[in-house]
C-alpha positions as CSV (number, residue, x, y, z in Angstrom):
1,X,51.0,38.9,90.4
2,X,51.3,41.2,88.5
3,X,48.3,39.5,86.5
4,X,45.1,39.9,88.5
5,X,43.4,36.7,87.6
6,X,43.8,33.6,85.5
7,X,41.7,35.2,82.7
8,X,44.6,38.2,82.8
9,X,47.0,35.9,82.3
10,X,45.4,33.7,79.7
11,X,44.2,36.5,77.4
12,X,48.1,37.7,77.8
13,X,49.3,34.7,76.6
14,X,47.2,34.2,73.9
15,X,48.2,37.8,73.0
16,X,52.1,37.0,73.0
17,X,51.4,33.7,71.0
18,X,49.9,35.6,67.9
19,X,53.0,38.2,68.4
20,X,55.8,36.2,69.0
21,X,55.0,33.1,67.8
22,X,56.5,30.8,70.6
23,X,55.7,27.5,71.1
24,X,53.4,26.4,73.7
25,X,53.9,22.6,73.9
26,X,56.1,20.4,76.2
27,X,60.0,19.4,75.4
28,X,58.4,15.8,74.7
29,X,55.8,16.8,72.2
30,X,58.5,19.0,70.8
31,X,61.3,16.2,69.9
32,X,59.3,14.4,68.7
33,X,57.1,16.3,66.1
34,X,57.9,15.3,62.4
35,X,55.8,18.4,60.8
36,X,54.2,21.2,61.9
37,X,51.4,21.5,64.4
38,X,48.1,23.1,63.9
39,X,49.4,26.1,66.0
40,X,51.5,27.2,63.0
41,X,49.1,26.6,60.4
42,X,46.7,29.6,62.3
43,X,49.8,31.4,62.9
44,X,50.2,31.1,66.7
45,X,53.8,29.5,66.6
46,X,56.8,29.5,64.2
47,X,57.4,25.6,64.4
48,X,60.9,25.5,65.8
49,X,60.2,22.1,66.1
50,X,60.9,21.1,62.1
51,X,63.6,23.7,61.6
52,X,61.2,26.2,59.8
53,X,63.1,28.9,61.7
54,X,66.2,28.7,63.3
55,X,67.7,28.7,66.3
56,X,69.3,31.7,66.0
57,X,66.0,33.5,64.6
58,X,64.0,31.9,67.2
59,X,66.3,32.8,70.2
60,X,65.5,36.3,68.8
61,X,61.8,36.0,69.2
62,X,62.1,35.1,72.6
63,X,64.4,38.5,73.3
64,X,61.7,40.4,71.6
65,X,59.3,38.6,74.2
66,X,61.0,39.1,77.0
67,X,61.6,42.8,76.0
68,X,58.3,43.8,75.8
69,X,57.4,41.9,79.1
70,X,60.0,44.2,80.6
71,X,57.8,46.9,79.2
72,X,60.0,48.0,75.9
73,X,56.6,47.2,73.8
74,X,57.7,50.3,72.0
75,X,61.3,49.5,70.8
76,X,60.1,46.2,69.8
77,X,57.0,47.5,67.7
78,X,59.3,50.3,66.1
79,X,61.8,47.3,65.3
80,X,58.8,45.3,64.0
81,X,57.7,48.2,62.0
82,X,61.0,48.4,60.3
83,X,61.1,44.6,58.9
84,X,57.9,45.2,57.9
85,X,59.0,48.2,55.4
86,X,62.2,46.3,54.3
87,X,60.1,43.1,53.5
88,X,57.5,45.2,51.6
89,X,60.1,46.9,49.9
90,X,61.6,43.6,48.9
91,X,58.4,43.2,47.4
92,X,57.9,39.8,50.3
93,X,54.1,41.0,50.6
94,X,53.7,37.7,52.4
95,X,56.3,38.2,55.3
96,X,55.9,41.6,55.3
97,X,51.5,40.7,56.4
98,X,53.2,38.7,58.7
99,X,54.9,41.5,60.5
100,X,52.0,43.2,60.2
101,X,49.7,40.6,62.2
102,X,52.3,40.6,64.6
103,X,52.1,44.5,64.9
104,X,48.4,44.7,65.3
105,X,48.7,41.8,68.0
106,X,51.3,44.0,69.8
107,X,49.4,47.5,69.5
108,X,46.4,45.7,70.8
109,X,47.9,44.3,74.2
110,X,49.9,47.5,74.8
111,X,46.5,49.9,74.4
112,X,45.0,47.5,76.8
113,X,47.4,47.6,79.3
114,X,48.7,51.2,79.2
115,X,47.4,53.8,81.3
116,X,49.6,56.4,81.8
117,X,52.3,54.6,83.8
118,X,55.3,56.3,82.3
119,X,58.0,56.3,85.3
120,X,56.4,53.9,87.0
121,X,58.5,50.9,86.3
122,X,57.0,48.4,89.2
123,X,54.3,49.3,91.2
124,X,51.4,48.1,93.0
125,X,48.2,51.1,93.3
126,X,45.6,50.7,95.8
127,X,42.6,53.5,96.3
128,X,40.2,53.1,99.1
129,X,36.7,54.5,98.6
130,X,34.0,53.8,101.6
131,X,30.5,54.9,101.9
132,X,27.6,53.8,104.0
133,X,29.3,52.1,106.2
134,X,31.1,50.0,103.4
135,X,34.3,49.6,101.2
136,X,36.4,49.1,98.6
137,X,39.8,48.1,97.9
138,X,40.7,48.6,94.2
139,X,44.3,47.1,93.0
140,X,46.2,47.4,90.1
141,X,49.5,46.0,88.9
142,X,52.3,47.8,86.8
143,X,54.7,46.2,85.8
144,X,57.5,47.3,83.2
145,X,54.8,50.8,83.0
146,X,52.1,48.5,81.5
147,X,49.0,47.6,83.5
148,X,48.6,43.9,83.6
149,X,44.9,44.1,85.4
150,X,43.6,44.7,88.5
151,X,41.0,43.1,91.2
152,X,38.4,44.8,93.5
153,X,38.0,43.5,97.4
154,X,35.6,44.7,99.7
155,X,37.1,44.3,103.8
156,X,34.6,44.0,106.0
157,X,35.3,47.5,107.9
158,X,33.3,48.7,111.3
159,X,32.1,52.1,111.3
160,X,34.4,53.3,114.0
161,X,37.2,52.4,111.4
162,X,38.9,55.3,109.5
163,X,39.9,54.8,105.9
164,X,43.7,55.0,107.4
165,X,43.3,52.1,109.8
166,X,41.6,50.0,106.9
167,X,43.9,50.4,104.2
168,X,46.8,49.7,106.7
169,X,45.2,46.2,107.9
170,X,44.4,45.4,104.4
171,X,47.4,46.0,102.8
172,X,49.2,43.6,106.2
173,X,46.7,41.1,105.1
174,X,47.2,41.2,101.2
175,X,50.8,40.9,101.3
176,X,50.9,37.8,103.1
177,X,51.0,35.5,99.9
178,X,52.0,38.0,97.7
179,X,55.5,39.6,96.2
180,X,56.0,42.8,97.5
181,X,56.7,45.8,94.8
182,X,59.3,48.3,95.5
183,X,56.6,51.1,95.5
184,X,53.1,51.2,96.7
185,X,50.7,54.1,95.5
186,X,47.7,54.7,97.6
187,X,44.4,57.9,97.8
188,X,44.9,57.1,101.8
189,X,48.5,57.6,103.4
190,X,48.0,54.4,105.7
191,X,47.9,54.2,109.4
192,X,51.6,53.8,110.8
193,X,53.0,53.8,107.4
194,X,56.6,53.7,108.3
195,X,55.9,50.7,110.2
196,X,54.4,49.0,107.5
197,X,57.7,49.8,104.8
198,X,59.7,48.1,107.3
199,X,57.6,45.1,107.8
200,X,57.1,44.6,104.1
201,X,61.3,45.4,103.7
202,X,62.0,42.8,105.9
203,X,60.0,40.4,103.8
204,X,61.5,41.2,100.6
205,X,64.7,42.1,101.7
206,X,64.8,44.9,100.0
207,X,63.7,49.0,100.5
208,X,59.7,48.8,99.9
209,X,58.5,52.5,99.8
210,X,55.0,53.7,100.3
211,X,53.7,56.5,98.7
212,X,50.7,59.1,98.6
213,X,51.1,61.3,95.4
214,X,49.8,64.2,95.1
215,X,50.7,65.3,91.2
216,X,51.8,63.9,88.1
217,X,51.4,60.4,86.2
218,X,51.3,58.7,90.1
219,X,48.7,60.9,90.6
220,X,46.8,59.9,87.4
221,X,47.3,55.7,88.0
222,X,45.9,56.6,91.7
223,X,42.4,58.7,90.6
224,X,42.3,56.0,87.8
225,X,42.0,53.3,90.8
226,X,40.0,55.6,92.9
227,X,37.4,55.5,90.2
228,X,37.4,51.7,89.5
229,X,36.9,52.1,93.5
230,X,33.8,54.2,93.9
231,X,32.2,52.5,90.8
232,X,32.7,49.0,92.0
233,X,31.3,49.5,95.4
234,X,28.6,51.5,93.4
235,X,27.7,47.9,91.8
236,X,27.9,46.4,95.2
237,X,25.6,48.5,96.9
238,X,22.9,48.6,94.1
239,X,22.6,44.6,93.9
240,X,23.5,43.8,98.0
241,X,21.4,44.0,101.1
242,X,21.8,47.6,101.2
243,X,19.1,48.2,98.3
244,X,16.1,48.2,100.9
245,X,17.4,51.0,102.6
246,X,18.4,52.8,99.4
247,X,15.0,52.4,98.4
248,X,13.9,53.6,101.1
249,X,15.5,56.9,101.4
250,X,14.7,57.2,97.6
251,X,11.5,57.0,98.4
252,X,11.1,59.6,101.0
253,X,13.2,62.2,98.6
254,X,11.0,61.5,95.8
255,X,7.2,61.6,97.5
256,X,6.9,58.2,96.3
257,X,4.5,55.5,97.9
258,X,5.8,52.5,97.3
259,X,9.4,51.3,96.0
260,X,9.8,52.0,92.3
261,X,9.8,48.9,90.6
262,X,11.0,50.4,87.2
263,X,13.5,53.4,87.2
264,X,14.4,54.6,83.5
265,X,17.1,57.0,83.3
266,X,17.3,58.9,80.6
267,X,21.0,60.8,78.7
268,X,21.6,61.5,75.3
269,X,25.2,61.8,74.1
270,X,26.8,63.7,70.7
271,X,29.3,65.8,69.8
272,X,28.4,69.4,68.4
273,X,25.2,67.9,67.5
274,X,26.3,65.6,65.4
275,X,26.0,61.5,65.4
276,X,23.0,62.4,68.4
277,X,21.7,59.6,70.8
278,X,19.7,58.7,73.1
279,X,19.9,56.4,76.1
280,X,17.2,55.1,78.3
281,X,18.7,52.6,80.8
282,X,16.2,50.8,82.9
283,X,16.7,49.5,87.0
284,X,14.6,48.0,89.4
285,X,15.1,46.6,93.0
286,X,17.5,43.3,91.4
287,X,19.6,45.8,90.0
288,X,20.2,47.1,86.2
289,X,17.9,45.2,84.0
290,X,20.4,45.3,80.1
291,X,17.9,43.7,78.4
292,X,15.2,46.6,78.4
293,X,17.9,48.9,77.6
294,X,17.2,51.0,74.8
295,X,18.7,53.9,72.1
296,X,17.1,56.4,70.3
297,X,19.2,58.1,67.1
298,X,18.0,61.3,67.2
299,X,16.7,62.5,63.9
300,X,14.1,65.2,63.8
301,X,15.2,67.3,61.0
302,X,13.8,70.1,62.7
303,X,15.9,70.2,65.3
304,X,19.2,72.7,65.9
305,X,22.3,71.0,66.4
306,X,22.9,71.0,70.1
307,X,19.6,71.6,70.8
308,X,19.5,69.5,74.5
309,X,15.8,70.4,74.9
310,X,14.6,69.6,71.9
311,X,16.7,65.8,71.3
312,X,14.7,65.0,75.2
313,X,11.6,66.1,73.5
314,X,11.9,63.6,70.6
315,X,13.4,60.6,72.9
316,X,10.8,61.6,75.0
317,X,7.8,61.4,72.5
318,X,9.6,58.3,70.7
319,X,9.6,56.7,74.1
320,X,6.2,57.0,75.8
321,X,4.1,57.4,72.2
322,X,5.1,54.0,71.9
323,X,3.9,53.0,75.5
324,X,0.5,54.2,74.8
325,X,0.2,52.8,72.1
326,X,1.0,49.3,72.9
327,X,-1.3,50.2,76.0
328,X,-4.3,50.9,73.6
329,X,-3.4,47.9,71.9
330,X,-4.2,45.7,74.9
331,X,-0.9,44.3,75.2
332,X,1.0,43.9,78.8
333,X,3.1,47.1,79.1
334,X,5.2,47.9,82.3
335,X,4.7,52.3,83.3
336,X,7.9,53.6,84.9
337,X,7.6,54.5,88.7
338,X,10.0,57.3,88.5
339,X,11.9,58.9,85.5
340,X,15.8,60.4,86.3
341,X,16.6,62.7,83.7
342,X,19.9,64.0,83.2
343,X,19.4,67.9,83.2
344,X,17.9,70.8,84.6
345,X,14.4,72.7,84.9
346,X,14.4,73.0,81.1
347,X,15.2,69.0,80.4
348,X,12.7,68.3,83.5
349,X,10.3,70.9,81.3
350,X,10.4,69.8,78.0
351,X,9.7,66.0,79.3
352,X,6.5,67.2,81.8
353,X,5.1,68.7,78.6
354,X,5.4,65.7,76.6
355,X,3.9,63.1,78.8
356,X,1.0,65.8,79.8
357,X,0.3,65.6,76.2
358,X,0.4,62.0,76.5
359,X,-2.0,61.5,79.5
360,X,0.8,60.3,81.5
361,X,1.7,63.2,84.0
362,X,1.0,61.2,87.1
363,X,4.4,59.4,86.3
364,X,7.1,61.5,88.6
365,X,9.7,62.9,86.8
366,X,13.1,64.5,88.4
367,X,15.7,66.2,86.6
368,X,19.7,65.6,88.1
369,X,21.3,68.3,87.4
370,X,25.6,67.9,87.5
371,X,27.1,69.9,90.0
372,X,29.8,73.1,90.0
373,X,32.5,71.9,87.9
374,X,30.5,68.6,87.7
375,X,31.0,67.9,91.0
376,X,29.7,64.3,92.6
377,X,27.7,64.9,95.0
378,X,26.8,68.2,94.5
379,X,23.8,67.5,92.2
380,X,20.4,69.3,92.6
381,X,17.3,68.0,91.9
382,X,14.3,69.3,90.3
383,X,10.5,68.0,90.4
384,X,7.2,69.9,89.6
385,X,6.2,72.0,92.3
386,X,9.0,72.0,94.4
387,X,12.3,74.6,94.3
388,X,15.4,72.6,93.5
389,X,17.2,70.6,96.6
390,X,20.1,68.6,97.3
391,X,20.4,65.2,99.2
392,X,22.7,64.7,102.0
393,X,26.6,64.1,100.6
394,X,26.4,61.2,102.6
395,X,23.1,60.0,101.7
396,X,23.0,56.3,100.5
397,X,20.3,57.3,97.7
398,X,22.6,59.9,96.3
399,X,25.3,57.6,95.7
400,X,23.0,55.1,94.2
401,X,21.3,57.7,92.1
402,X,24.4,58.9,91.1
403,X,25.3,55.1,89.9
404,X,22.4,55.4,87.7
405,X,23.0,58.1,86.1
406,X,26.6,57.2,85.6
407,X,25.6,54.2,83.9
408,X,23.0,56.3,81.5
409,X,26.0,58.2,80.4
410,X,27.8,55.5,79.6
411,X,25.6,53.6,77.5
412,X,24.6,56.9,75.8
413,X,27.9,57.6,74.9
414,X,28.7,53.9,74.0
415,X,25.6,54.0,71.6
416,X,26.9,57.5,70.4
417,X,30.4,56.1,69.4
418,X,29.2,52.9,67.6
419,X,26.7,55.5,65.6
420,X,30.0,57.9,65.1
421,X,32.1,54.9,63.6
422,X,29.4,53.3,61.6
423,X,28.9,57.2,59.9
424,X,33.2,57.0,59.5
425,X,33.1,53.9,57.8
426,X,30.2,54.7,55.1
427,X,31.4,54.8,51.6
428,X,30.7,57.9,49.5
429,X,29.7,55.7,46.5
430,X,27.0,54.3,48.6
431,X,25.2,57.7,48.8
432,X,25.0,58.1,44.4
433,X,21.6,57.1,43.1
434,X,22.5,54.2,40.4
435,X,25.8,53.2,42.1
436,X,24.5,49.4,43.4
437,X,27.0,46.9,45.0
438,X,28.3,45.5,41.3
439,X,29.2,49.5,40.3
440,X,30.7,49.8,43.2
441,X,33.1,47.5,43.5
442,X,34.1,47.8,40.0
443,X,35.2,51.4,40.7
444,X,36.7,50.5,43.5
445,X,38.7,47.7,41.5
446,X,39.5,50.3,38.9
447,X,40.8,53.1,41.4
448,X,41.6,51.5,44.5
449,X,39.5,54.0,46.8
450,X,36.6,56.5,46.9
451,X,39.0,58.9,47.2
452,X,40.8,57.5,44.0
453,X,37.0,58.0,42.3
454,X,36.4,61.4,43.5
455,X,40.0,62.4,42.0
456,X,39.2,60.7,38.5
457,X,37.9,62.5,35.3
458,X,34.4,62.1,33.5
459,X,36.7,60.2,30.8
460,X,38.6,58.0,33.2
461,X,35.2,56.9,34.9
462,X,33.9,55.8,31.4
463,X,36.3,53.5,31.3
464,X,35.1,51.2,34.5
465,X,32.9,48.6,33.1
466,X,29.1,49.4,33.7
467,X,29.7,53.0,33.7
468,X,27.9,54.9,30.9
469,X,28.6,58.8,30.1
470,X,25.5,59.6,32.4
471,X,26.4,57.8,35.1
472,X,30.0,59.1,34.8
473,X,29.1,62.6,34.9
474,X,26.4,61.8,37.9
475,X,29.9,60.6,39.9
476,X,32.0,63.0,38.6
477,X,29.7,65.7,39.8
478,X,29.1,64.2,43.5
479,X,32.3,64.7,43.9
480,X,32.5,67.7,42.6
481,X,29.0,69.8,43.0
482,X,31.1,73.3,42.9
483,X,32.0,72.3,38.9
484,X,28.0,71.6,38.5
């Protein structure tokens, strides 16, 4: 510890090379180098090793270094920041990109690792989620109120066994190669938990405190494992020995004859109607199949924003249109055994009507519908014919149906942000008939921006090299359509 695994460590390092430039290479290599290594040509060390910095300078990369191990990142970005200003002010563009690599590197490493852990200086978190008669032990390391990575384990527990009594001999067993933190967060207070703080004091020979919080930033770090928890034994279930029985018990809830072979599960993600997509993720008795993954951008022009109904009416038609027509074509097309759509009677509605229309209503459809206050494990379920039900909160096919349609809502809204970025990035200029890539970048050569174009005048556009009077008034007035 506190890395979780070798690739933790390495990406870290690899990290702090690009930030701190320190050198990686062994005393011998280092008296005896006559010029610069490849390392500093990419930027990954400052070549103490010729004298291209100094001692002094160097000694005060390695402070910086060991300050932001110690979980400062902050103070030492904030002090990057400022050499950055004074070198770009000094008109040293060069040094002042430098620090600005260095930044980035630093910004990067400290948004991967944070997650909430202010006060928490050093600190192990476990959470303990079992169901159906298995677990999992989710761990992360903070250290210096950064996380540095985290591991799952699955015990092999006995059903008789209380989450108490698991944690407890886990946490005996974990320790016994491991440093011990001074605090311990856990979901489960373990079984004879005073016992176990002086056991673990004794070993580090220091006070070792184990806690359970129940509010606040301790609280946060412990539902953040708990999660990583649930969704990892989630993953475990869905591709271990388990799956028969899953299947099984999916089976009987659904009226279906046979196990499905092909699930598709459907979720569409946006934001006041905006940037709208649709997800289809695809699983089968192996487990999630990626490749036959799909997205739909929803585009009907017809459509209100927000409209839920109608964006799983187009995914819908987009979706199985396409199946019957590669169907008519003769070529080799695998039918769903079961749809999962994310919604209610009117999702479940909309999608009946569209593959009725189709010929294709003797595929089952079921609509999930989230629970009170979104609840897991209070879904209800809805299917022609039938009045909506729940499954048992134990039930091993809720829990794996609830995997699914976790993992629809996260592709969704994966294939929703990439579309939401892409639309952020667009240039203005791209959207004006006439403005082609050459145009372009000679207005942005000429005003730096498309901001800088939308503020200039019909006269000052004139002036960009391949701009007519026509043209110029064609920009002037995208920009400005109230002046039209």
């Amino acid at each position: 510890g506190p890395f979780a695994s070798t690739w933790a460590v390495n990406r870290t390092l690899n990290t702090l090379q690009k930030a701190f430039l320190l050198r990686s290479c062994s005393d011998s290599v280092y008296e005896t180098r006559t010029r610069p290594c490849m390392l500093h040509q990419i930027k990954r060390c400052s070549a103490p090793c010729t004298g291209l910095i100094s001692l002094e300078d160097y000694a005060g990369l390695v402070d910086e270094a060991s300050a932001f191990l110690k979980g400062k990142s902050r103070a030492v970005i904030a002090r990057l920041s400022d050499e950055m200003t004074a070198a770009a002010e000094a008109m040293d563009y060069e040094q002042a990109a430098r620090v600005r690599d260095r930044i980035r590197a630093l910004s990067a490493i400290s948004m991967e690792n944070s997650v909430s852990a202010d006060g928490v200086a050093e600190a192990d978190v476990f959470a303990l989620f079992s169901e159906g008669g298995q677990a999992c032990v989710q761990v992360f390391f903070y250290r210096g109120g950064q996380n540095w990575g985290g591991r799952a384990y699955f015990p092999r527990v006995d059903k008789a066994d209380t989450d108490p009594e698991i944690l407890a001999a886990f946490l005996g067993q974990f320790y016994e190669d491991k440093p011990i933190p001074r605090l311990i967060l856990s979901n489960v207070r373990p079984h004879e938990l005073e016992l176990l703080e002086e056991a673990f004091a004794m070993k580090a020979e220091r006070k070792v405190e184990i806690a359970n919080p129940r509010r606040g930033d301790k609280l946060s770090l412990v539902d953040h494992a708990l999660t990583n928890a649930r969704e990892a034994l989630g993953r475990k279930m869905a591709e271990g020995s388990a799956q028969g029985k899953i299947l099984d018990e999916v089976c009987e809830a659904f009226g279906l004859e046979s196990w499905p072979e092909r699930i598709e599960i459907y979720d569409n993600a946006h934001i006041q109607g905006t940037n709208a997509v649709g997800g289809m993720v695809v699983a089968g008795p192996e487990g999630f199949q990626k490749s036959q993954y799909r997205k739909f951008n929803i585009k009907g022009e017809d459509l209100t924003p927000g409209d839920d109904y109608g964006m799983m009416r187009e995914v819908m038609r987009r979706r199985f249109s396409r199946l019957v027509k590669d169907e008519d074509a003769g070529e080799e097309v695998v039918r769903p055994d079961l749809l999962l759509i994310d919604g209610g009677a009117g999702q479940l509605a909309e999608v009946l009507a569209v593959l009725a229309d189709l010929g294709l209503d003797d595929i089952t459809a079921v609509g999930v519908a989230k629970g009170p206050d979104r609840d897991a494990g209070m879904e209800r379920f809805f299917m022609p014919g039938k009045p909506p039900f729940m499954l048992p909160l134990k039930s091993p096919a809720l829990y794996y149906i609830q995997r699914l349609r976790d993992e629809a809502h996260r592709f969704a809204n994966g294939a929703h942000r990439t579309r939401r970025s892409m639309d952020i990035k667009k240039n203005p200029l791209d959207e004006i008939e006439g403005v082609g890539p050459g145009r372009k970048k000679a207005l942005l050569h000429a005003f730096g921006s498309a901001k800088g174009v939308g503020r200039a005048s019909v006269a000052d556009l004139v002036k960009v090299a391949g701009i007519n009077l026509p043209m110029a008034e064609r920009i002037h007035a995208f920009f400005h359509p109230a002046q039209r």
